[in-house]
BATORMAR-172800 format. One line per 8 residues: number of its first residue (from 1); their letters; for each residue x, y, z of C-alpha. Coordinates in Angstrom, 3 decimals, m for minus. Layout:
REM residues N
NUM) a) X Y Z; ...
//
This chain:
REM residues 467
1) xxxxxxxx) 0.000 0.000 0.000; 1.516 3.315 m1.087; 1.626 6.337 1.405; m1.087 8.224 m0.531; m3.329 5.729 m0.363; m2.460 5.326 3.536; m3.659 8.783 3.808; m6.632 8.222 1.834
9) xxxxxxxx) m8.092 5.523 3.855; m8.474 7.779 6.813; m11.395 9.011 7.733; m10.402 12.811 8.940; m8.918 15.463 7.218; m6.102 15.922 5.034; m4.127 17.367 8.357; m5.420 13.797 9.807
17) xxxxxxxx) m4.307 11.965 7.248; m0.335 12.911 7.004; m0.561 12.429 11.021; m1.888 8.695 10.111; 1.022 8.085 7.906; 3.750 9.321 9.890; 1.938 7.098 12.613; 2.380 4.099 10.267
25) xxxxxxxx) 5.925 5.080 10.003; 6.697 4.712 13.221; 4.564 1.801 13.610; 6.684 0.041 10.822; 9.634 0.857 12.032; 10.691 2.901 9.377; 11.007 5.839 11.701; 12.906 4.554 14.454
33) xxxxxxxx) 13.094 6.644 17.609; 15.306 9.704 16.934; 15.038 9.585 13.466; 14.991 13.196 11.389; 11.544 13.216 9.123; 11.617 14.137 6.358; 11.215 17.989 5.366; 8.017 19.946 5.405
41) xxxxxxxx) 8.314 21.034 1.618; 9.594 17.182 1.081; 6.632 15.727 2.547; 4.422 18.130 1.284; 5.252 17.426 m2.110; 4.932 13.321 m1.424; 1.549 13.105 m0.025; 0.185 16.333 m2.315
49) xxxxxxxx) m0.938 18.711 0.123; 0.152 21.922 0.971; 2.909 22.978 3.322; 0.747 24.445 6.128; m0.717 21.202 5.957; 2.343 19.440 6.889; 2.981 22.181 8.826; m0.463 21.581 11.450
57) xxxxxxxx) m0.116 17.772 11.399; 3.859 18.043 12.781; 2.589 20.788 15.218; m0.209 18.273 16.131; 2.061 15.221 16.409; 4.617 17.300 18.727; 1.890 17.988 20.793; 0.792 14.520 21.501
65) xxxxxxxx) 4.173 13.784 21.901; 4.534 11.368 18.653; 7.581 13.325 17.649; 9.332 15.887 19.170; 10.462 19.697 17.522; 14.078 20.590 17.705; 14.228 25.004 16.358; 16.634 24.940 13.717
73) xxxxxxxx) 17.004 21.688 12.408; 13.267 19.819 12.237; 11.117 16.863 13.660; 12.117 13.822 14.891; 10.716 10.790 15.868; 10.325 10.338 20.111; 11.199 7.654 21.570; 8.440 4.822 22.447
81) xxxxxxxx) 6.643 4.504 25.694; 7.145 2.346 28.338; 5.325 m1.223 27.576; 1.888 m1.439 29.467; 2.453 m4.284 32.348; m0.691 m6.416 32.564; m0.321 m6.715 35.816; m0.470 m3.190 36.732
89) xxxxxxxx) m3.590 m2.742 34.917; m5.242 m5.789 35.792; m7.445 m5.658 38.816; m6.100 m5.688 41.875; m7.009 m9.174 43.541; m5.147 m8.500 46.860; m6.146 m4.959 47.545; m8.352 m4.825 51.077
97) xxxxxxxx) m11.807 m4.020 50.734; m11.647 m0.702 52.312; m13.532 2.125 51.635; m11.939 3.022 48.508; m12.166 m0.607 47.251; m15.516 0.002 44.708; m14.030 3.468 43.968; m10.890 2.499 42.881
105) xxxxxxxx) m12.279 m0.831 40.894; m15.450 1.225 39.726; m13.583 4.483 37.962; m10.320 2.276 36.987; m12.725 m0.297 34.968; m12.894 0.003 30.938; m15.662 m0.105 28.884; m16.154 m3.911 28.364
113) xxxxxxxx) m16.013 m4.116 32.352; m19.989 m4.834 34.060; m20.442 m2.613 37.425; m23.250 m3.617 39.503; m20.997 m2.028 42.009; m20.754 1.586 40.404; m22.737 4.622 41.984; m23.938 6.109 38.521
121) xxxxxxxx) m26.346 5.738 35.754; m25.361 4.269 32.717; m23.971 6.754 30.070; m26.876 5.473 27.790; m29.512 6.697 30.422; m28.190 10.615 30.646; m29.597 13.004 28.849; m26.583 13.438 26.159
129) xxxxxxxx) m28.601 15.759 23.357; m29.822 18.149 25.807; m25.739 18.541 26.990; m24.765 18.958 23.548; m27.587 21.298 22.937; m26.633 23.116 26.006; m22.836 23.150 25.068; m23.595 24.890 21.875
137) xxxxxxxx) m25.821 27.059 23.254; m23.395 28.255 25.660; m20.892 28.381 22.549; m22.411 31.149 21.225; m23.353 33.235 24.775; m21.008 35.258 26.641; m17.007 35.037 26.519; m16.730 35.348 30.367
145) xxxxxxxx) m18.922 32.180 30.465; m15.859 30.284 28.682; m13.303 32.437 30.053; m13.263 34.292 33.540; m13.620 33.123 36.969; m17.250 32.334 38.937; m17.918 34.336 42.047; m17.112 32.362 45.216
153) xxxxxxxx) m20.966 31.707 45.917; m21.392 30.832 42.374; m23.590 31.896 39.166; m26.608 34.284 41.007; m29.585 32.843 38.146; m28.643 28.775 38.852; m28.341 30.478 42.927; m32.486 31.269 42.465
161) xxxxxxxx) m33.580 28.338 40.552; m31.856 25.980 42.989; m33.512 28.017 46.351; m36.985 27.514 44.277; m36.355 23.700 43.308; m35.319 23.310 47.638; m38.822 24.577 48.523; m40.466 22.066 46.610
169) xxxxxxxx) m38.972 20.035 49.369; m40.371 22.318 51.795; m36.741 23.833 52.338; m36.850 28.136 52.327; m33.628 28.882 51.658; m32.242 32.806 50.175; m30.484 32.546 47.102; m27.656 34.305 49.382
177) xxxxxxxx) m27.232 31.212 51.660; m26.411 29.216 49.214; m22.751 28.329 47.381; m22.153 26.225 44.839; m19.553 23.559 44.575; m17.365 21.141 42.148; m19.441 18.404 43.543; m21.256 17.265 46.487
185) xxxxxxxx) m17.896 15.305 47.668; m16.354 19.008 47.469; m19.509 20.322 49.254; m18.746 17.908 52.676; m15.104 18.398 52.511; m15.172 22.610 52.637; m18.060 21.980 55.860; m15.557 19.561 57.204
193) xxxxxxxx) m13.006 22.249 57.071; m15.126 24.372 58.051; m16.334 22.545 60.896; m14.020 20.064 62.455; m11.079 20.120 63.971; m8.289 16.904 63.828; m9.724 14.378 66.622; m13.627 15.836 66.597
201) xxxxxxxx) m15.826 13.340 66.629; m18.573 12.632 63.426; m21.489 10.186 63.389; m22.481 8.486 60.317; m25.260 5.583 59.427; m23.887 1.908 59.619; m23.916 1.528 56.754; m23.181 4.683 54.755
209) xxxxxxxx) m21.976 5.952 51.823; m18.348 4.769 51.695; m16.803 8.206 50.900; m17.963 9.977 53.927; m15.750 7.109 55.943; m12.566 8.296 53.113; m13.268 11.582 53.187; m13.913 11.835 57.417
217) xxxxxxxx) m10.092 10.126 57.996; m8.450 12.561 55.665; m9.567 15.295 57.976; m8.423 13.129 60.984; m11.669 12.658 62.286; m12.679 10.061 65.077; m15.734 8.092 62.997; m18.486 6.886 65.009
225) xxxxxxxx) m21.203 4.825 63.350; m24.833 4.677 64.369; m26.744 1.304 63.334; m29.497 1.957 60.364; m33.078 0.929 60.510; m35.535 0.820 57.470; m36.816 4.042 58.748; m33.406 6.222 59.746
233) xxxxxxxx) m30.894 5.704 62.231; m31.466 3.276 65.549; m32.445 6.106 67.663; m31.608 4.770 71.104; m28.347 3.290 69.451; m28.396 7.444 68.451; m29.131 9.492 71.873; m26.188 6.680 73.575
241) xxxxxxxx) m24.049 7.939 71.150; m24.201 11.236 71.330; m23.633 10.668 75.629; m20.734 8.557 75.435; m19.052 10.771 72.473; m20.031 14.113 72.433; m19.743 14.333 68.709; m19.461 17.686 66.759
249) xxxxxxxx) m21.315 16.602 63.133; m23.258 14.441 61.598; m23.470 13.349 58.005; m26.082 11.063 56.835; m28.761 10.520 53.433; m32.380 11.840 54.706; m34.003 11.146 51.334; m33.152 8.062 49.337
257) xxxxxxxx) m30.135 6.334 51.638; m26.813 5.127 50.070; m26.423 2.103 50.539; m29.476 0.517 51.410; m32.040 2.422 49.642; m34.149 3.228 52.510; m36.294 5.933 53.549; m36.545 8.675 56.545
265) xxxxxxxx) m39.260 8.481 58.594; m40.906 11.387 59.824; m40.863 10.627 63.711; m37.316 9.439 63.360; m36.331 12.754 61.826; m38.216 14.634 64.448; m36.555 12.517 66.866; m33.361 12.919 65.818
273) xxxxxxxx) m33.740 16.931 65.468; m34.800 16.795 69.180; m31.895 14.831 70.078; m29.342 17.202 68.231; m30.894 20.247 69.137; m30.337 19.208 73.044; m26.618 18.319 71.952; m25.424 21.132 70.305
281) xxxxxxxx) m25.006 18.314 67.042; m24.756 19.907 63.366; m26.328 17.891 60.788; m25.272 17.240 57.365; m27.642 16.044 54.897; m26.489 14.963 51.549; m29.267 15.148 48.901; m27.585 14.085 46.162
289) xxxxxxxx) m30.563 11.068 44.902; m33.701 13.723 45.284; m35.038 13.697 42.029; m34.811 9.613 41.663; m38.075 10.144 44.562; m41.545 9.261 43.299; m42.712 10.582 46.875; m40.774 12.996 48.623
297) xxxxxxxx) m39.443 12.243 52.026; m38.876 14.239 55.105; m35.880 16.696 54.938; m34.309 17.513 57.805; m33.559 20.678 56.985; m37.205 21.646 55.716; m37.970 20.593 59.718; m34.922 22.313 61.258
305) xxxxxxxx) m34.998 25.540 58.525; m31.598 25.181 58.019; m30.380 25.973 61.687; m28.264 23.650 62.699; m29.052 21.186 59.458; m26.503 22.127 56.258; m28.420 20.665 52.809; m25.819 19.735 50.298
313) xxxxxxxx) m26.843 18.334 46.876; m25.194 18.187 42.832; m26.205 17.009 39.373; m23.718 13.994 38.765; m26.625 11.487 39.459; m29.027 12.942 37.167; m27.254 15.280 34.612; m23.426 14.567 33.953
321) xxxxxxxx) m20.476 13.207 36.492; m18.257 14.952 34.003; m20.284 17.909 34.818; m18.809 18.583 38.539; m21.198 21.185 39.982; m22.941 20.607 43.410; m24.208 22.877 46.143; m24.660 23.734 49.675
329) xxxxxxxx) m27.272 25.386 51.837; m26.150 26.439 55.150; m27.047 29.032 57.985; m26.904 32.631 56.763; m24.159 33.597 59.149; m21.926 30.569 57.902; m21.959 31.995 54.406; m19.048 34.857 54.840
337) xxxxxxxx) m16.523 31.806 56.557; m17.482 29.728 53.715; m17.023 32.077 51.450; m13.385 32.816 52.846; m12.417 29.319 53.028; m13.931 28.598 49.392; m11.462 31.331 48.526; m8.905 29.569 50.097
345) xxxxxxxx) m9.244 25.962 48.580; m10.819 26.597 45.236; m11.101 30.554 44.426; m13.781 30.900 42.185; m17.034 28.593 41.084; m16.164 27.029 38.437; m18.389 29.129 35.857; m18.781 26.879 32.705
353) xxxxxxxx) m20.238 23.818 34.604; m22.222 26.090 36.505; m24.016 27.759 33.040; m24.142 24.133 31.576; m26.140 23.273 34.392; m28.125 26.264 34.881; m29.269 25.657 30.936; m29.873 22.196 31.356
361) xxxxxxxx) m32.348 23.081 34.360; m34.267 25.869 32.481; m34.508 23.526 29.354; m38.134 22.118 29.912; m36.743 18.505 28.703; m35.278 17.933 32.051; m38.234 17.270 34.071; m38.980 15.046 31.159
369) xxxxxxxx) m35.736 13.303 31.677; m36.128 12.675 35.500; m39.619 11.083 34.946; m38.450 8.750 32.499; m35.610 8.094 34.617; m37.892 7.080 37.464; m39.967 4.995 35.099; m36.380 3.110 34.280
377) xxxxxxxx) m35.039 2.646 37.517; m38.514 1.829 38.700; m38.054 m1.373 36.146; m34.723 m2.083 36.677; m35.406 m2.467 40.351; m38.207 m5.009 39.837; m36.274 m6.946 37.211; m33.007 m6.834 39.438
385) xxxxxxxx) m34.518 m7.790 42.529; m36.612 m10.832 40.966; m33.194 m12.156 39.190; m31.570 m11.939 42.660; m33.739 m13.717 44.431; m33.342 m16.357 41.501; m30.170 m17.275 42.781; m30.579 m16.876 47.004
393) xxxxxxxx) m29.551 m13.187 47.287; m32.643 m11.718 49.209; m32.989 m7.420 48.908; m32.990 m5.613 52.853; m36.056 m3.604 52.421; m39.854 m4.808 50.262; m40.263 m1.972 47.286; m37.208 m0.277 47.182
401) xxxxxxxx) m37.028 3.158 45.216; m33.864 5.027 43.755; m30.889 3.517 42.050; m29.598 0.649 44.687; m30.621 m2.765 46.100; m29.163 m3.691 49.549; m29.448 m7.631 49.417; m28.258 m9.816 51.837
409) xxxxxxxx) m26.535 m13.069 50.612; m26.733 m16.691 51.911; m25.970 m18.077 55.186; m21.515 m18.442 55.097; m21.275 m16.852 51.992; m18.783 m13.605 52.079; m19.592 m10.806 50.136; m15.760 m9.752 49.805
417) xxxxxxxx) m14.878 m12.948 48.728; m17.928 m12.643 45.897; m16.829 m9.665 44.978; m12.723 m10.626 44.554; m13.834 m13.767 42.382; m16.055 m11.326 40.150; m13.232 m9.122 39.284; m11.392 m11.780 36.775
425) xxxxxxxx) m15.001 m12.409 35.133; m14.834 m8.539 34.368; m18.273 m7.361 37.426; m16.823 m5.023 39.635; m19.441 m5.642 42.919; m19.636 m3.350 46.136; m19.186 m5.505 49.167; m21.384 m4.801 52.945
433) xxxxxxxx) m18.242 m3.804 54.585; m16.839 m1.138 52.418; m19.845 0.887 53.733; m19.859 m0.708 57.600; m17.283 1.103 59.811; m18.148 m1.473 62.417; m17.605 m4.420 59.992; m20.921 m5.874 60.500
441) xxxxxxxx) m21.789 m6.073 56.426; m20.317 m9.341 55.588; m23.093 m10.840 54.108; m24.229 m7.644 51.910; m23.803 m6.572 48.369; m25.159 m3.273 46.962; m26.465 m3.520 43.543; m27.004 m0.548 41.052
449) xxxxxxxx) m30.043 m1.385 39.251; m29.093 0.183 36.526; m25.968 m1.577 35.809; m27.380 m4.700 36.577; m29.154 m5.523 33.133; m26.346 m8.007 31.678; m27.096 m11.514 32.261; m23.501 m12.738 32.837
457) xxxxxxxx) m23.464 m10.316 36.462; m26.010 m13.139 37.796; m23.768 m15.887 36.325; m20.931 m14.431 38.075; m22.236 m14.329 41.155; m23.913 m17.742 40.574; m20.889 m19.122 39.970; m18.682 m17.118 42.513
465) xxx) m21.382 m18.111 45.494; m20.821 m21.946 44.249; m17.461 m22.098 45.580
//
């Protein structure tokens, strides 16, 4: 095959296809590493473009490192990289199942890897035309949009719809108290800064999300955990620990809970505000799964009017988790010390995510979108929990809502162990005791509905329970 007709077959542009066949050069060996190329006006004239064409596809290739740029005397070809090791980017079989465990396995995983263990929709199931609408919309608006810094409390227009879309929950909240964030993970870490000191004490559910227990030692924080019921946190389990450890915060799910799917009850939340209030306890309540409910649930800090309750949320679930915008809602008189410390960590908002989401929200398609993706997971959960109990693994709660199934698996079978045979099959699973600080999880896998469609996850686990 001639190098004209290399060029020819590709697909891109004429500045794409000169980069293809120096790429075949190199890949053929007939560029070794360190080897001159040949000139601009040489080239130019062999594959019959013009000289700025050349010209862009070197510049191109320099940039990505292919070749390398030397002033005065040309291109020449780089050196190769360092040969993958399949056993660095295999899975790692001997890691502990710590808190990071699903994380790590989760975000590391390709494309042809299942993850019933995950924490996110399926690409297929967010709403990619109205980002690309957005994105071009936002293409032609403002250059400060796609240039300059946010404000530290973040774009004032996405400020107001967000304090109108809280009191739908019954939250009142000023535009002014609230500040947006990268994400809702960046949300709890500026409160914990905010808040703590190394060696205060935090309470979370038993089981929680497994991030608050990453998150809460990176600050230095003594972790307490508090059993969790169907309907919220043990409360006796609750009141003894806020005796015996005086604890300055508490972080928990009010709405749809993460892991187990369950739901706050309203004379467990006024319970618990009752108990805090006499203890002097902050509350955090992470709202990231709202609009995945069919019903609302209690909010805390629609009860409490955010006094002593801080109401974080974001749009990863729903929208984009390339999209990194969340949000929190604290006290009035917080808002200047966040502000500062925002400063601080992260200067400004950042501005573009902040107008994506902002146009996304305003686009009437997106209440469209949530309904449908209620409808979905509504599905998925029936078909996921019937297939489960197929095979012995039983779900916590009767009519789950949301995105994830708590199941409990058979009598001497460890979910850990499940979940470290699934890897080489290609299922990443999240095992009970990544999200148990007391341990007490063995026997627990959380499924994401929504990942959980492929047949060969239930083989996998079939066949991992079987030995």
């Amino acid at each position: 095959m001639d190098e004209q007709a290399t060029a020819n077959e590709g697909s891109g542009t004429l500045v794409e296809s000169v980069m293809t066949t120096i790429r075949h050069r190199i890949a053929a060996r007939s560029l070794t590493p360190g080897t001159r190329l040949p000139s601009i006006r040489a080239f130019a004239k062999t594959m019959q473009v013009s000289k700025s064409t050349v010209v862009e596809a070197y510049e191109r290739l320099a940039a990505e490192g292919v070749i390398r740029s030397r002033p005065g005397s040309g291109f020449y070809a780089a050196g190769p990289l360092a040969p993958l090791s399949l056993a660095e980017i295999g899975p790692r079989l001997d890691r502990v199942v710590d808190p990071l465990w699903v994380s790590r396995q989760s975000l590391e995983a390709g494309d042809s890897v299942l993850k019933p263990g995950c924490g996110w929709l399926p690409a297929s199931w967010m709403p990619e035309a109205g980002l690309r609408r957005a994105l071009r919309t936002m293409a032609r608006g403002e250059d400060v949009t796609l240039t300059d810094y946010g404000t530290p409390l973040g774009l004032p227009p996405l400020r107001h719809l967000l304090a109108r879309r809280m009191a739908e929950h019954g939250i009142e909240a000023s535009p002014d108290q609230l500040m947006l964030t990268e994400s809702g993970t960046q949300a709890i870490d500026l409160l914990c800064r905010f808040l703590l000191e190394p060696g205060d004490t935090v309470l979370v559910d038993d089981p929680c999300y497994f991030n608050f227990h990453a998150l809460l030692r990176a600050h230095r924080a003594k972790v307490v955990g508090v059993a969790y019921t169907p309907s919220g946190p043990d409360i006796e389990l609750f009141a003894q620990a806020l005796v015996e450890h005086r604890p300055r915060l508490y972080i928990t799910n009010s709405a749809l809970h993460n892991p187990t799917g369950a739901i706050l009850s309203p004379v467990v939340a006024h319970r618990l505000l009752k108990l805090a209030d006499q203890s002097d306890l902050t509350i955090i309540e992470d709202d990231i799964f709202a609009d995945f409910e069919h019903t609302p649930a209690p909010r805390l800090a629609a009860f409490d009017g955010l006094s002593r309750v801080v109401h974080i949320g974001s749009f990863s679930k729903t929208l984009s988790a390339s999209v990194r915008c969340g949000f929190i809602a604290a006290p009035r008189d917080w808002m200047e010390g966040l502000t500062d410390l925002k400063i601080a960590t992260s200067f400004g908002s950042g501005r573009l995510a902040c107008q994506l989401v902002l146009t996304l929200l305003k686009d009437g398609s997106y209440r469209k979108h949530v309904d449908l993706l209620r409808t979905r997971l509504s599905r998925a959960m029936a078909e996921t929990s019937t297939r489960l109990k197929a095979i012995g693994i039983v779900p916590w709660i009767d009519q789950p809502t949301g995105m994830f199934l708590w199941c409990r698996l058979p009598e001497g079978v460890d979910a850990a162990d499940i979940a470290r045979r699934a890897l080489p099959a290609n299922v990443v699973l999240a095992p009970g005791n990544a999200f148990s600080l007391s341990q007490t999880a063995s026997r627990f896998l959380r499924f994401n509905v929504a990942q959980s469609a492929d047949e060969r996850i239930f083989r996998t686990l079939e066949e991992a329970m079987s030995r």
